[in-house]
C-alpha positions as CSV (number, residue, x, y, z in Angstrom):
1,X,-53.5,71.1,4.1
2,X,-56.1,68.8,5.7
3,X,-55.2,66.4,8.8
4,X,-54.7,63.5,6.1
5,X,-52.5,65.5,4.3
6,X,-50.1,66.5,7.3
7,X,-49.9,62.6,8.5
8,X,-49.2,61.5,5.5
9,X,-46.2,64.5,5.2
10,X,-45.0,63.8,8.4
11,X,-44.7,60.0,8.3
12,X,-42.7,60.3,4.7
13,X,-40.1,63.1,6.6
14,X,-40.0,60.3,10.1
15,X,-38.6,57.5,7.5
16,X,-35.9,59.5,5.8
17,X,-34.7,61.1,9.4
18,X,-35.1,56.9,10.3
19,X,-33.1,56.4,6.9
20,X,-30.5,58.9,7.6
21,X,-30.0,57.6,11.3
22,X,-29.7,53.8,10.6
23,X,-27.4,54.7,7.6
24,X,-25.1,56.5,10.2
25,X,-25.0,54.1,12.8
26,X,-24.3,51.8,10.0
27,X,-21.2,54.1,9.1
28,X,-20.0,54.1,13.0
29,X,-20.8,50.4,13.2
30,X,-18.5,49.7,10.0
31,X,-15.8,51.9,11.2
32,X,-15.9,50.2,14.8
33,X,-14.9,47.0,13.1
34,X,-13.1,48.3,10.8
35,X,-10.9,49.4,14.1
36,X,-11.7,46.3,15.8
37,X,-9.7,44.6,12.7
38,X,-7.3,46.6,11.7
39,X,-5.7,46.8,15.4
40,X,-2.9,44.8,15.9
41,X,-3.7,42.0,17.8
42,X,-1.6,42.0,21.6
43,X,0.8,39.4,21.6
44,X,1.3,38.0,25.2
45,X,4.2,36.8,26.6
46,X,5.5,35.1,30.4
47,X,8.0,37.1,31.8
48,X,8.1,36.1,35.5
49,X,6.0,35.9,38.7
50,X,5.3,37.7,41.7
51,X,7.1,36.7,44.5
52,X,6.4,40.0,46.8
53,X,3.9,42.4,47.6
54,X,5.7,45.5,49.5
55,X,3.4,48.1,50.8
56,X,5.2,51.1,52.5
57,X,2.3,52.8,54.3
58,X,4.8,55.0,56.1
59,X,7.1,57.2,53.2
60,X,10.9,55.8,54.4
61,X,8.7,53.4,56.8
62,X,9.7,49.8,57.1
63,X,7.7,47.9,54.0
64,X,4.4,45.3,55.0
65,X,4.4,42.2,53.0
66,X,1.1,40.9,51.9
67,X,-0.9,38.4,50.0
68,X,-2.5,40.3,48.0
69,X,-3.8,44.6,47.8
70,X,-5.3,45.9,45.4
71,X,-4.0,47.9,42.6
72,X,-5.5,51.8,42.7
73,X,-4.5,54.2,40.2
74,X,-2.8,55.6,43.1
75,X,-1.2,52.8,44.2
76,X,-1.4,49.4,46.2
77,X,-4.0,48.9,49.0
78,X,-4.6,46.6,51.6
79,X,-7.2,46.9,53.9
80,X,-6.4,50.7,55.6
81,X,-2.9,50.7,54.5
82,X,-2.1,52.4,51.5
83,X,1.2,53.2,49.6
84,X,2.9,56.4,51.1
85,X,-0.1,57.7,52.4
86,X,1.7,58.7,55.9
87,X,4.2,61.2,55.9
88,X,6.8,62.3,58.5
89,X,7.1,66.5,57.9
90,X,8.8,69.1,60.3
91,X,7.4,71.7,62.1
92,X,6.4,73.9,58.7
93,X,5.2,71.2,56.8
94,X,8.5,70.2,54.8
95,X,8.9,66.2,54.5
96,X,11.3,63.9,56.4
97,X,12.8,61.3,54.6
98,X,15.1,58.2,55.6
99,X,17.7,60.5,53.1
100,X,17.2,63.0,56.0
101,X,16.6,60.4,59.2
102,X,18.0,57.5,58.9
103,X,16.5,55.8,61.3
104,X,12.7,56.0,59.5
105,X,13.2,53.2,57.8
106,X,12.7,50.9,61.5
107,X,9.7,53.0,62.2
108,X,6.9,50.5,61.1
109,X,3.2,51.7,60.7
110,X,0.3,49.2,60.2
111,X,-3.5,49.6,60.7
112,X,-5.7,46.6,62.7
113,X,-9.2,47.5,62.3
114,X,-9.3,51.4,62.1
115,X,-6.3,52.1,64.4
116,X,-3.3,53.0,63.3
117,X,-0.3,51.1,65.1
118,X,3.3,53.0,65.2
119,X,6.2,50.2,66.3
120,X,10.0,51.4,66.9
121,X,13.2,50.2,68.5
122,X,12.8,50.6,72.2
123,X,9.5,52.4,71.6
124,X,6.0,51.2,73.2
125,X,3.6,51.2,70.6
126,X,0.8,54.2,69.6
127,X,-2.3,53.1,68.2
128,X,-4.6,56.1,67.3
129,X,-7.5,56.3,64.8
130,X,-7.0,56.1,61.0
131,X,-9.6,59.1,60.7
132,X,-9.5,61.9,62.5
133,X,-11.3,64.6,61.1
134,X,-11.2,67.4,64.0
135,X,-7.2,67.2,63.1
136,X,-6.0,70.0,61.7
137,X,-5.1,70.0,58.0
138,X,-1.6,70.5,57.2
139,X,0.3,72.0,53.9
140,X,3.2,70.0,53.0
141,X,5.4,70.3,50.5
142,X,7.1,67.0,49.1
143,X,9.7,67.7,46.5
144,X,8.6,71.4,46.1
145,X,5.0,70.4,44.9
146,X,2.5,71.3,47.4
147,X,0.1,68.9,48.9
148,X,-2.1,68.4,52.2
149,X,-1.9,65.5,55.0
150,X,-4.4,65.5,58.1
151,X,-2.1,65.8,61.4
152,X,-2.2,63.1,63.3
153,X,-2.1,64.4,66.7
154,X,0.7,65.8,69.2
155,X,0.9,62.0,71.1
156,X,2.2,60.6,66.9
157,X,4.1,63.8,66.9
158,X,6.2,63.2,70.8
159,X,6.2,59.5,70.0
160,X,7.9,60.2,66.1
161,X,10.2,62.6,68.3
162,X,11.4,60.6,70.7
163,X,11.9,57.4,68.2
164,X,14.5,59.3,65.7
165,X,16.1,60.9,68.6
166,X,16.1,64.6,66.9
167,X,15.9,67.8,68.7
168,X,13.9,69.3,66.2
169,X,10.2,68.2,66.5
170,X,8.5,66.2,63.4
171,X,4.8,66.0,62.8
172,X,2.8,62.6,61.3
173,X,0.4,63.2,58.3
174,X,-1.9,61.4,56.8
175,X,-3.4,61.6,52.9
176,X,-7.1,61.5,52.7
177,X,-8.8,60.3,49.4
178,X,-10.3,63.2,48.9
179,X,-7.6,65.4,49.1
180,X,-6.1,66.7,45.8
181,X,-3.0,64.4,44.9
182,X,0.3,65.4,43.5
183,X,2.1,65.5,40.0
184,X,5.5,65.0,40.0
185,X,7.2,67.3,38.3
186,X,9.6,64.7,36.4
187,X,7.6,63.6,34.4
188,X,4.5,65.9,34.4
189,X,4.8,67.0,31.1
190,X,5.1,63.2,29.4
191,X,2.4,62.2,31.7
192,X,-0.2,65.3,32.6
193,X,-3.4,62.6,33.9
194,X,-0.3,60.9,36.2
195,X,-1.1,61.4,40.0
196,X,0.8,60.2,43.3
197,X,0.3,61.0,47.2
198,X,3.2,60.6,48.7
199,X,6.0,58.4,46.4
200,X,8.8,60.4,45.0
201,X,7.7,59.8,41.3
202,X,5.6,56.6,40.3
203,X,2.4,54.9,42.4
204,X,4.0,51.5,41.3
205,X,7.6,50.1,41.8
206,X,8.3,47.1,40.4
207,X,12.2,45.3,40.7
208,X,13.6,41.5,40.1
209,X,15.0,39.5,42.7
210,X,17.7,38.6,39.9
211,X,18.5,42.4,39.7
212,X,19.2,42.5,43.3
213,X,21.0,38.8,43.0
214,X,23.2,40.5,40.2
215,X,24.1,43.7,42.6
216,X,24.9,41.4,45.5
217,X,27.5,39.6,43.2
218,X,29.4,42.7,43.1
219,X,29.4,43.8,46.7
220,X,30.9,42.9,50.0
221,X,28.2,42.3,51.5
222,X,24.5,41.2,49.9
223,X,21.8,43.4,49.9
224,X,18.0,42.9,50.0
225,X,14.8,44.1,48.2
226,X,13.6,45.7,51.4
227,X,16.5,48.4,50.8
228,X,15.1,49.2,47.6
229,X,11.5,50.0,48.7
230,X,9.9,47.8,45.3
231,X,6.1,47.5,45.7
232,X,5.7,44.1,43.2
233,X,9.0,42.0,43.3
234,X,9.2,39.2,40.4
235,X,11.1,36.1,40.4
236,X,11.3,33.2,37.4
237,X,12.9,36.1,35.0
238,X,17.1,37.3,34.3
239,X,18.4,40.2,35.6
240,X,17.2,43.6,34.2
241,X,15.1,42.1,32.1
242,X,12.3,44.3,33.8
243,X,14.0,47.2,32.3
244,X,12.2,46.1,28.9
245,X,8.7,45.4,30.1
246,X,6.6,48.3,28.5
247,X,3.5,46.9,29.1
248,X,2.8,44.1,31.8
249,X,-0.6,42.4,32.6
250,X,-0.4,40.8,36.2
251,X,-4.0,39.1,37.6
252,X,-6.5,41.7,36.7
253,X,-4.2,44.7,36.7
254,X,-2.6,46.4,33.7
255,X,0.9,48.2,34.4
256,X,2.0,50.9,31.8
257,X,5.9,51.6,32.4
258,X,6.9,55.6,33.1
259,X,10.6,55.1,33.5
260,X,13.8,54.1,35.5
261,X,13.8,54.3,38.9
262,X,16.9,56.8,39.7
263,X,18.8,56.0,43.1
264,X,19.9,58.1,45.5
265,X,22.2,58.5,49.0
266,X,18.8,56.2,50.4
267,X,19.8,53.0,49.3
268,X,22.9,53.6,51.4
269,X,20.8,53.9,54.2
270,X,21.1,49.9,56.1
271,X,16.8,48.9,56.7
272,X,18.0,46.2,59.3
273,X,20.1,49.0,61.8
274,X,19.0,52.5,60.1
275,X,22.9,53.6,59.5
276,X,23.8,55.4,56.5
277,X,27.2,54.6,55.1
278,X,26.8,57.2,52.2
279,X,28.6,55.0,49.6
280,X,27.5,51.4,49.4
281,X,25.6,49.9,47.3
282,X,25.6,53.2,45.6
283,X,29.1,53.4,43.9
284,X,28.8,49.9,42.6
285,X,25.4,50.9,40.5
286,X,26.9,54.0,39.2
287,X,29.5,51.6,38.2
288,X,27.7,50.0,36.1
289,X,24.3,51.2,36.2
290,X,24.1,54.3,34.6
291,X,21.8,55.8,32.0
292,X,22.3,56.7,28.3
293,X,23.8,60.0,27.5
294,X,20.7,61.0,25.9
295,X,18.5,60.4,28.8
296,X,21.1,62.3,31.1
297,X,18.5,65.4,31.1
298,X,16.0,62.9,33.1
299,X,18.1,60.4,34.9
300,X,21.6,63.0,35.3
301,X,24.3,60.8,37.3
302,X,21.6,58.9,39.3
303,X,22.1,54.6,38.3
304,X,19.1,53.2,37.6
305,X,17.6,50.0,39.2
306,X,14.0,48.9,38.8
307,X,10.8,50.7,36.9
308,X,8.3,52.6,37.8
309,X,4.7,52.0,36.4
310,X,1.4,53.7,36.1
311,X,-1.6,51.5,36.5
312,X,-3.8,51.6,33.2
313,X,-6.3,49.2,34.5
314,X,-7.1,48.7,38.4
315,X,-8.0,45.6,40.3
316,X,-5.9,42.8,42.5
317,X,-2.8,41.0,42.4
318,X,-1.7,38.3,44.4
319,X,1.8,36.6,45.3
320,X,2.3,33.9,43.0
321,X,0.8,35.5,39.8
322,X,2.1,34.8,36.7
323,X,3.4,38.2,34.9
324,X,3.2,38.7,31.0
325,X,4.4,41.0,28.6
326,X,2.2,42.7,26.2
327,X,3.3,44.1,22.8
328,X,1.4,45.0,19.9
């Protein structure tokens, strides 16, 4: 076969491989619509509007209310501060909740700059660097899943002591992005990809001031949203209603819902005076709160009162945003 030959031969094979390949991203293109079409198109609906932003940097810490944080798949952020990403553990690494000490929930941690600031009742304030990475890396365990936190020194750890007034001594962590986050074991097997630092089960909390409205109706004395430890609070909407939200687009953010929020012997726990009562409002949710019997193998006697969320798509949300529903 001469040179002619063999160009010839070899342009002819080039055009059907070119045939073959246009053909097929024909096929994928057609099938891309074809999707693009047959999808049911999301139907969007107003549901309410955010009236809070609650970040708890410190787990069972007193809550800091912002404009706006952005939304991680994690969690919120603002700035240094990032949802349970402090953690108050004892001496071998277990965690301390307000469920435990009471008194947590008047400890208040924020961050100016790259300090971290530690307020209390009759406590002088401890500022100490966010980052401190000759600290010693600690293994915690929160809700029998393992997990790290970088100590945050033995001045956090007297000044914790002294605050809660406990003989035993408690140790401050702190969860570092690229440490290896948690999956709660509720709901791992619904929800494998779903990943939290510090939170008991969800990165997002989301609750109605008409829910709490509706509680307070029923008890002696009102309550607040602050004793509930929500991370988005939504007004303009009727109580509960966030119990049907599936799927929630607020700003930029996408919200997927996981589940109920199950309450415990914490919301007994006062956040104005840090005194447990062990009963109220407790026994007025179970009251009425409860979940179906054939969710009784998730939820068991706990009452339920907001929803937690995953966040499907990232980005910020401000006080004052307007929330919708999606459905399909």
């Amino acid at each position: 076969m001469d040179l002619r030959e063999l160009a010839v031969n070899t342009l002819a094979q080039n055009k059907k491989v070119a045939l073959l390949i246009g053909g097929a991203g024909v096929a994928v293109l057609g099938l891309g619509l074809g999707y693009k079409y047959l999808r049911k198109p999301e139907k969007v609906v107003r549901v309410g509007v955010v009236s809070q932003i609650l970040i708890h940097p410190l787990k069972s810490g007193k809550a800091v209310s912002v404009a706006l944080a952005e939304c991680q798949k994690i969690g919120l952020k603002f700035g240094e501060l990032q949802d349970r990403h402090w953690l108050v553990v004892t001496d071998d690494g277990h965690m301390v909740t307000g469920r435990q000490e009471p008194r947590l929930v008047l400890v208040s941690l924020t961050c100016e700059g790259v300090q971290v600031c530690l307020n209390g009742p009759n406590m002088e304030e401890l500022r100490f660097p966010v980052k401190q990475p000759d600290n010693p890396v600690i293994d915690c365990r929160v809700f029998g899943a393992d997990i790290q936190g970088r100590d945050c020194g033995d001045e956090a750890s007297r000044w914790l002591t002294r605050c809660l007034g406990a003989e035993k001594t408690f140790r401050l962590v702190h969860f570092e992005h690229q440490m290896k986050p948690r999956r709660p074991t509720e709901i791992e097997p619904l929800f494998p990809q779903y990943e939290v630092a510090y939170p008991d089960v969800g990165p997002v909390m989301l609750l109605s001031e008409a829910s709490v409205k509706n509680l307070s109706s029923k008890l002696e004395k009102d309550v607040t949203v602050e004793r509930f430890r929500p991370n988005i609070v939504i007004s303009d909407c009727e109580a509960f209603d966030e119990d049907s939200w599936e799927e929630l687009q607020i700003g930029s953010v996408r919200l997927q819902r996981v589940m109920s929020c199950g309450r415990c012997i914490f919301t007994t726990v006062d956040p104005e005076t840090g005194i447990i009562n062990r009963k109220e409002p407790l026994e007025t949710l179970k009251s009425y709160r409860l979940c179906k019997p054939s969710e009784k193998h998730i939820y068991k006697s706990s009452p339920l009162f907001g929803q937690l969320h995953t966040v499907e798509k990232t980005g910020i949300l401000q006080v004052g945003d307007v929330v919708y529903k999606i459905s399909r």
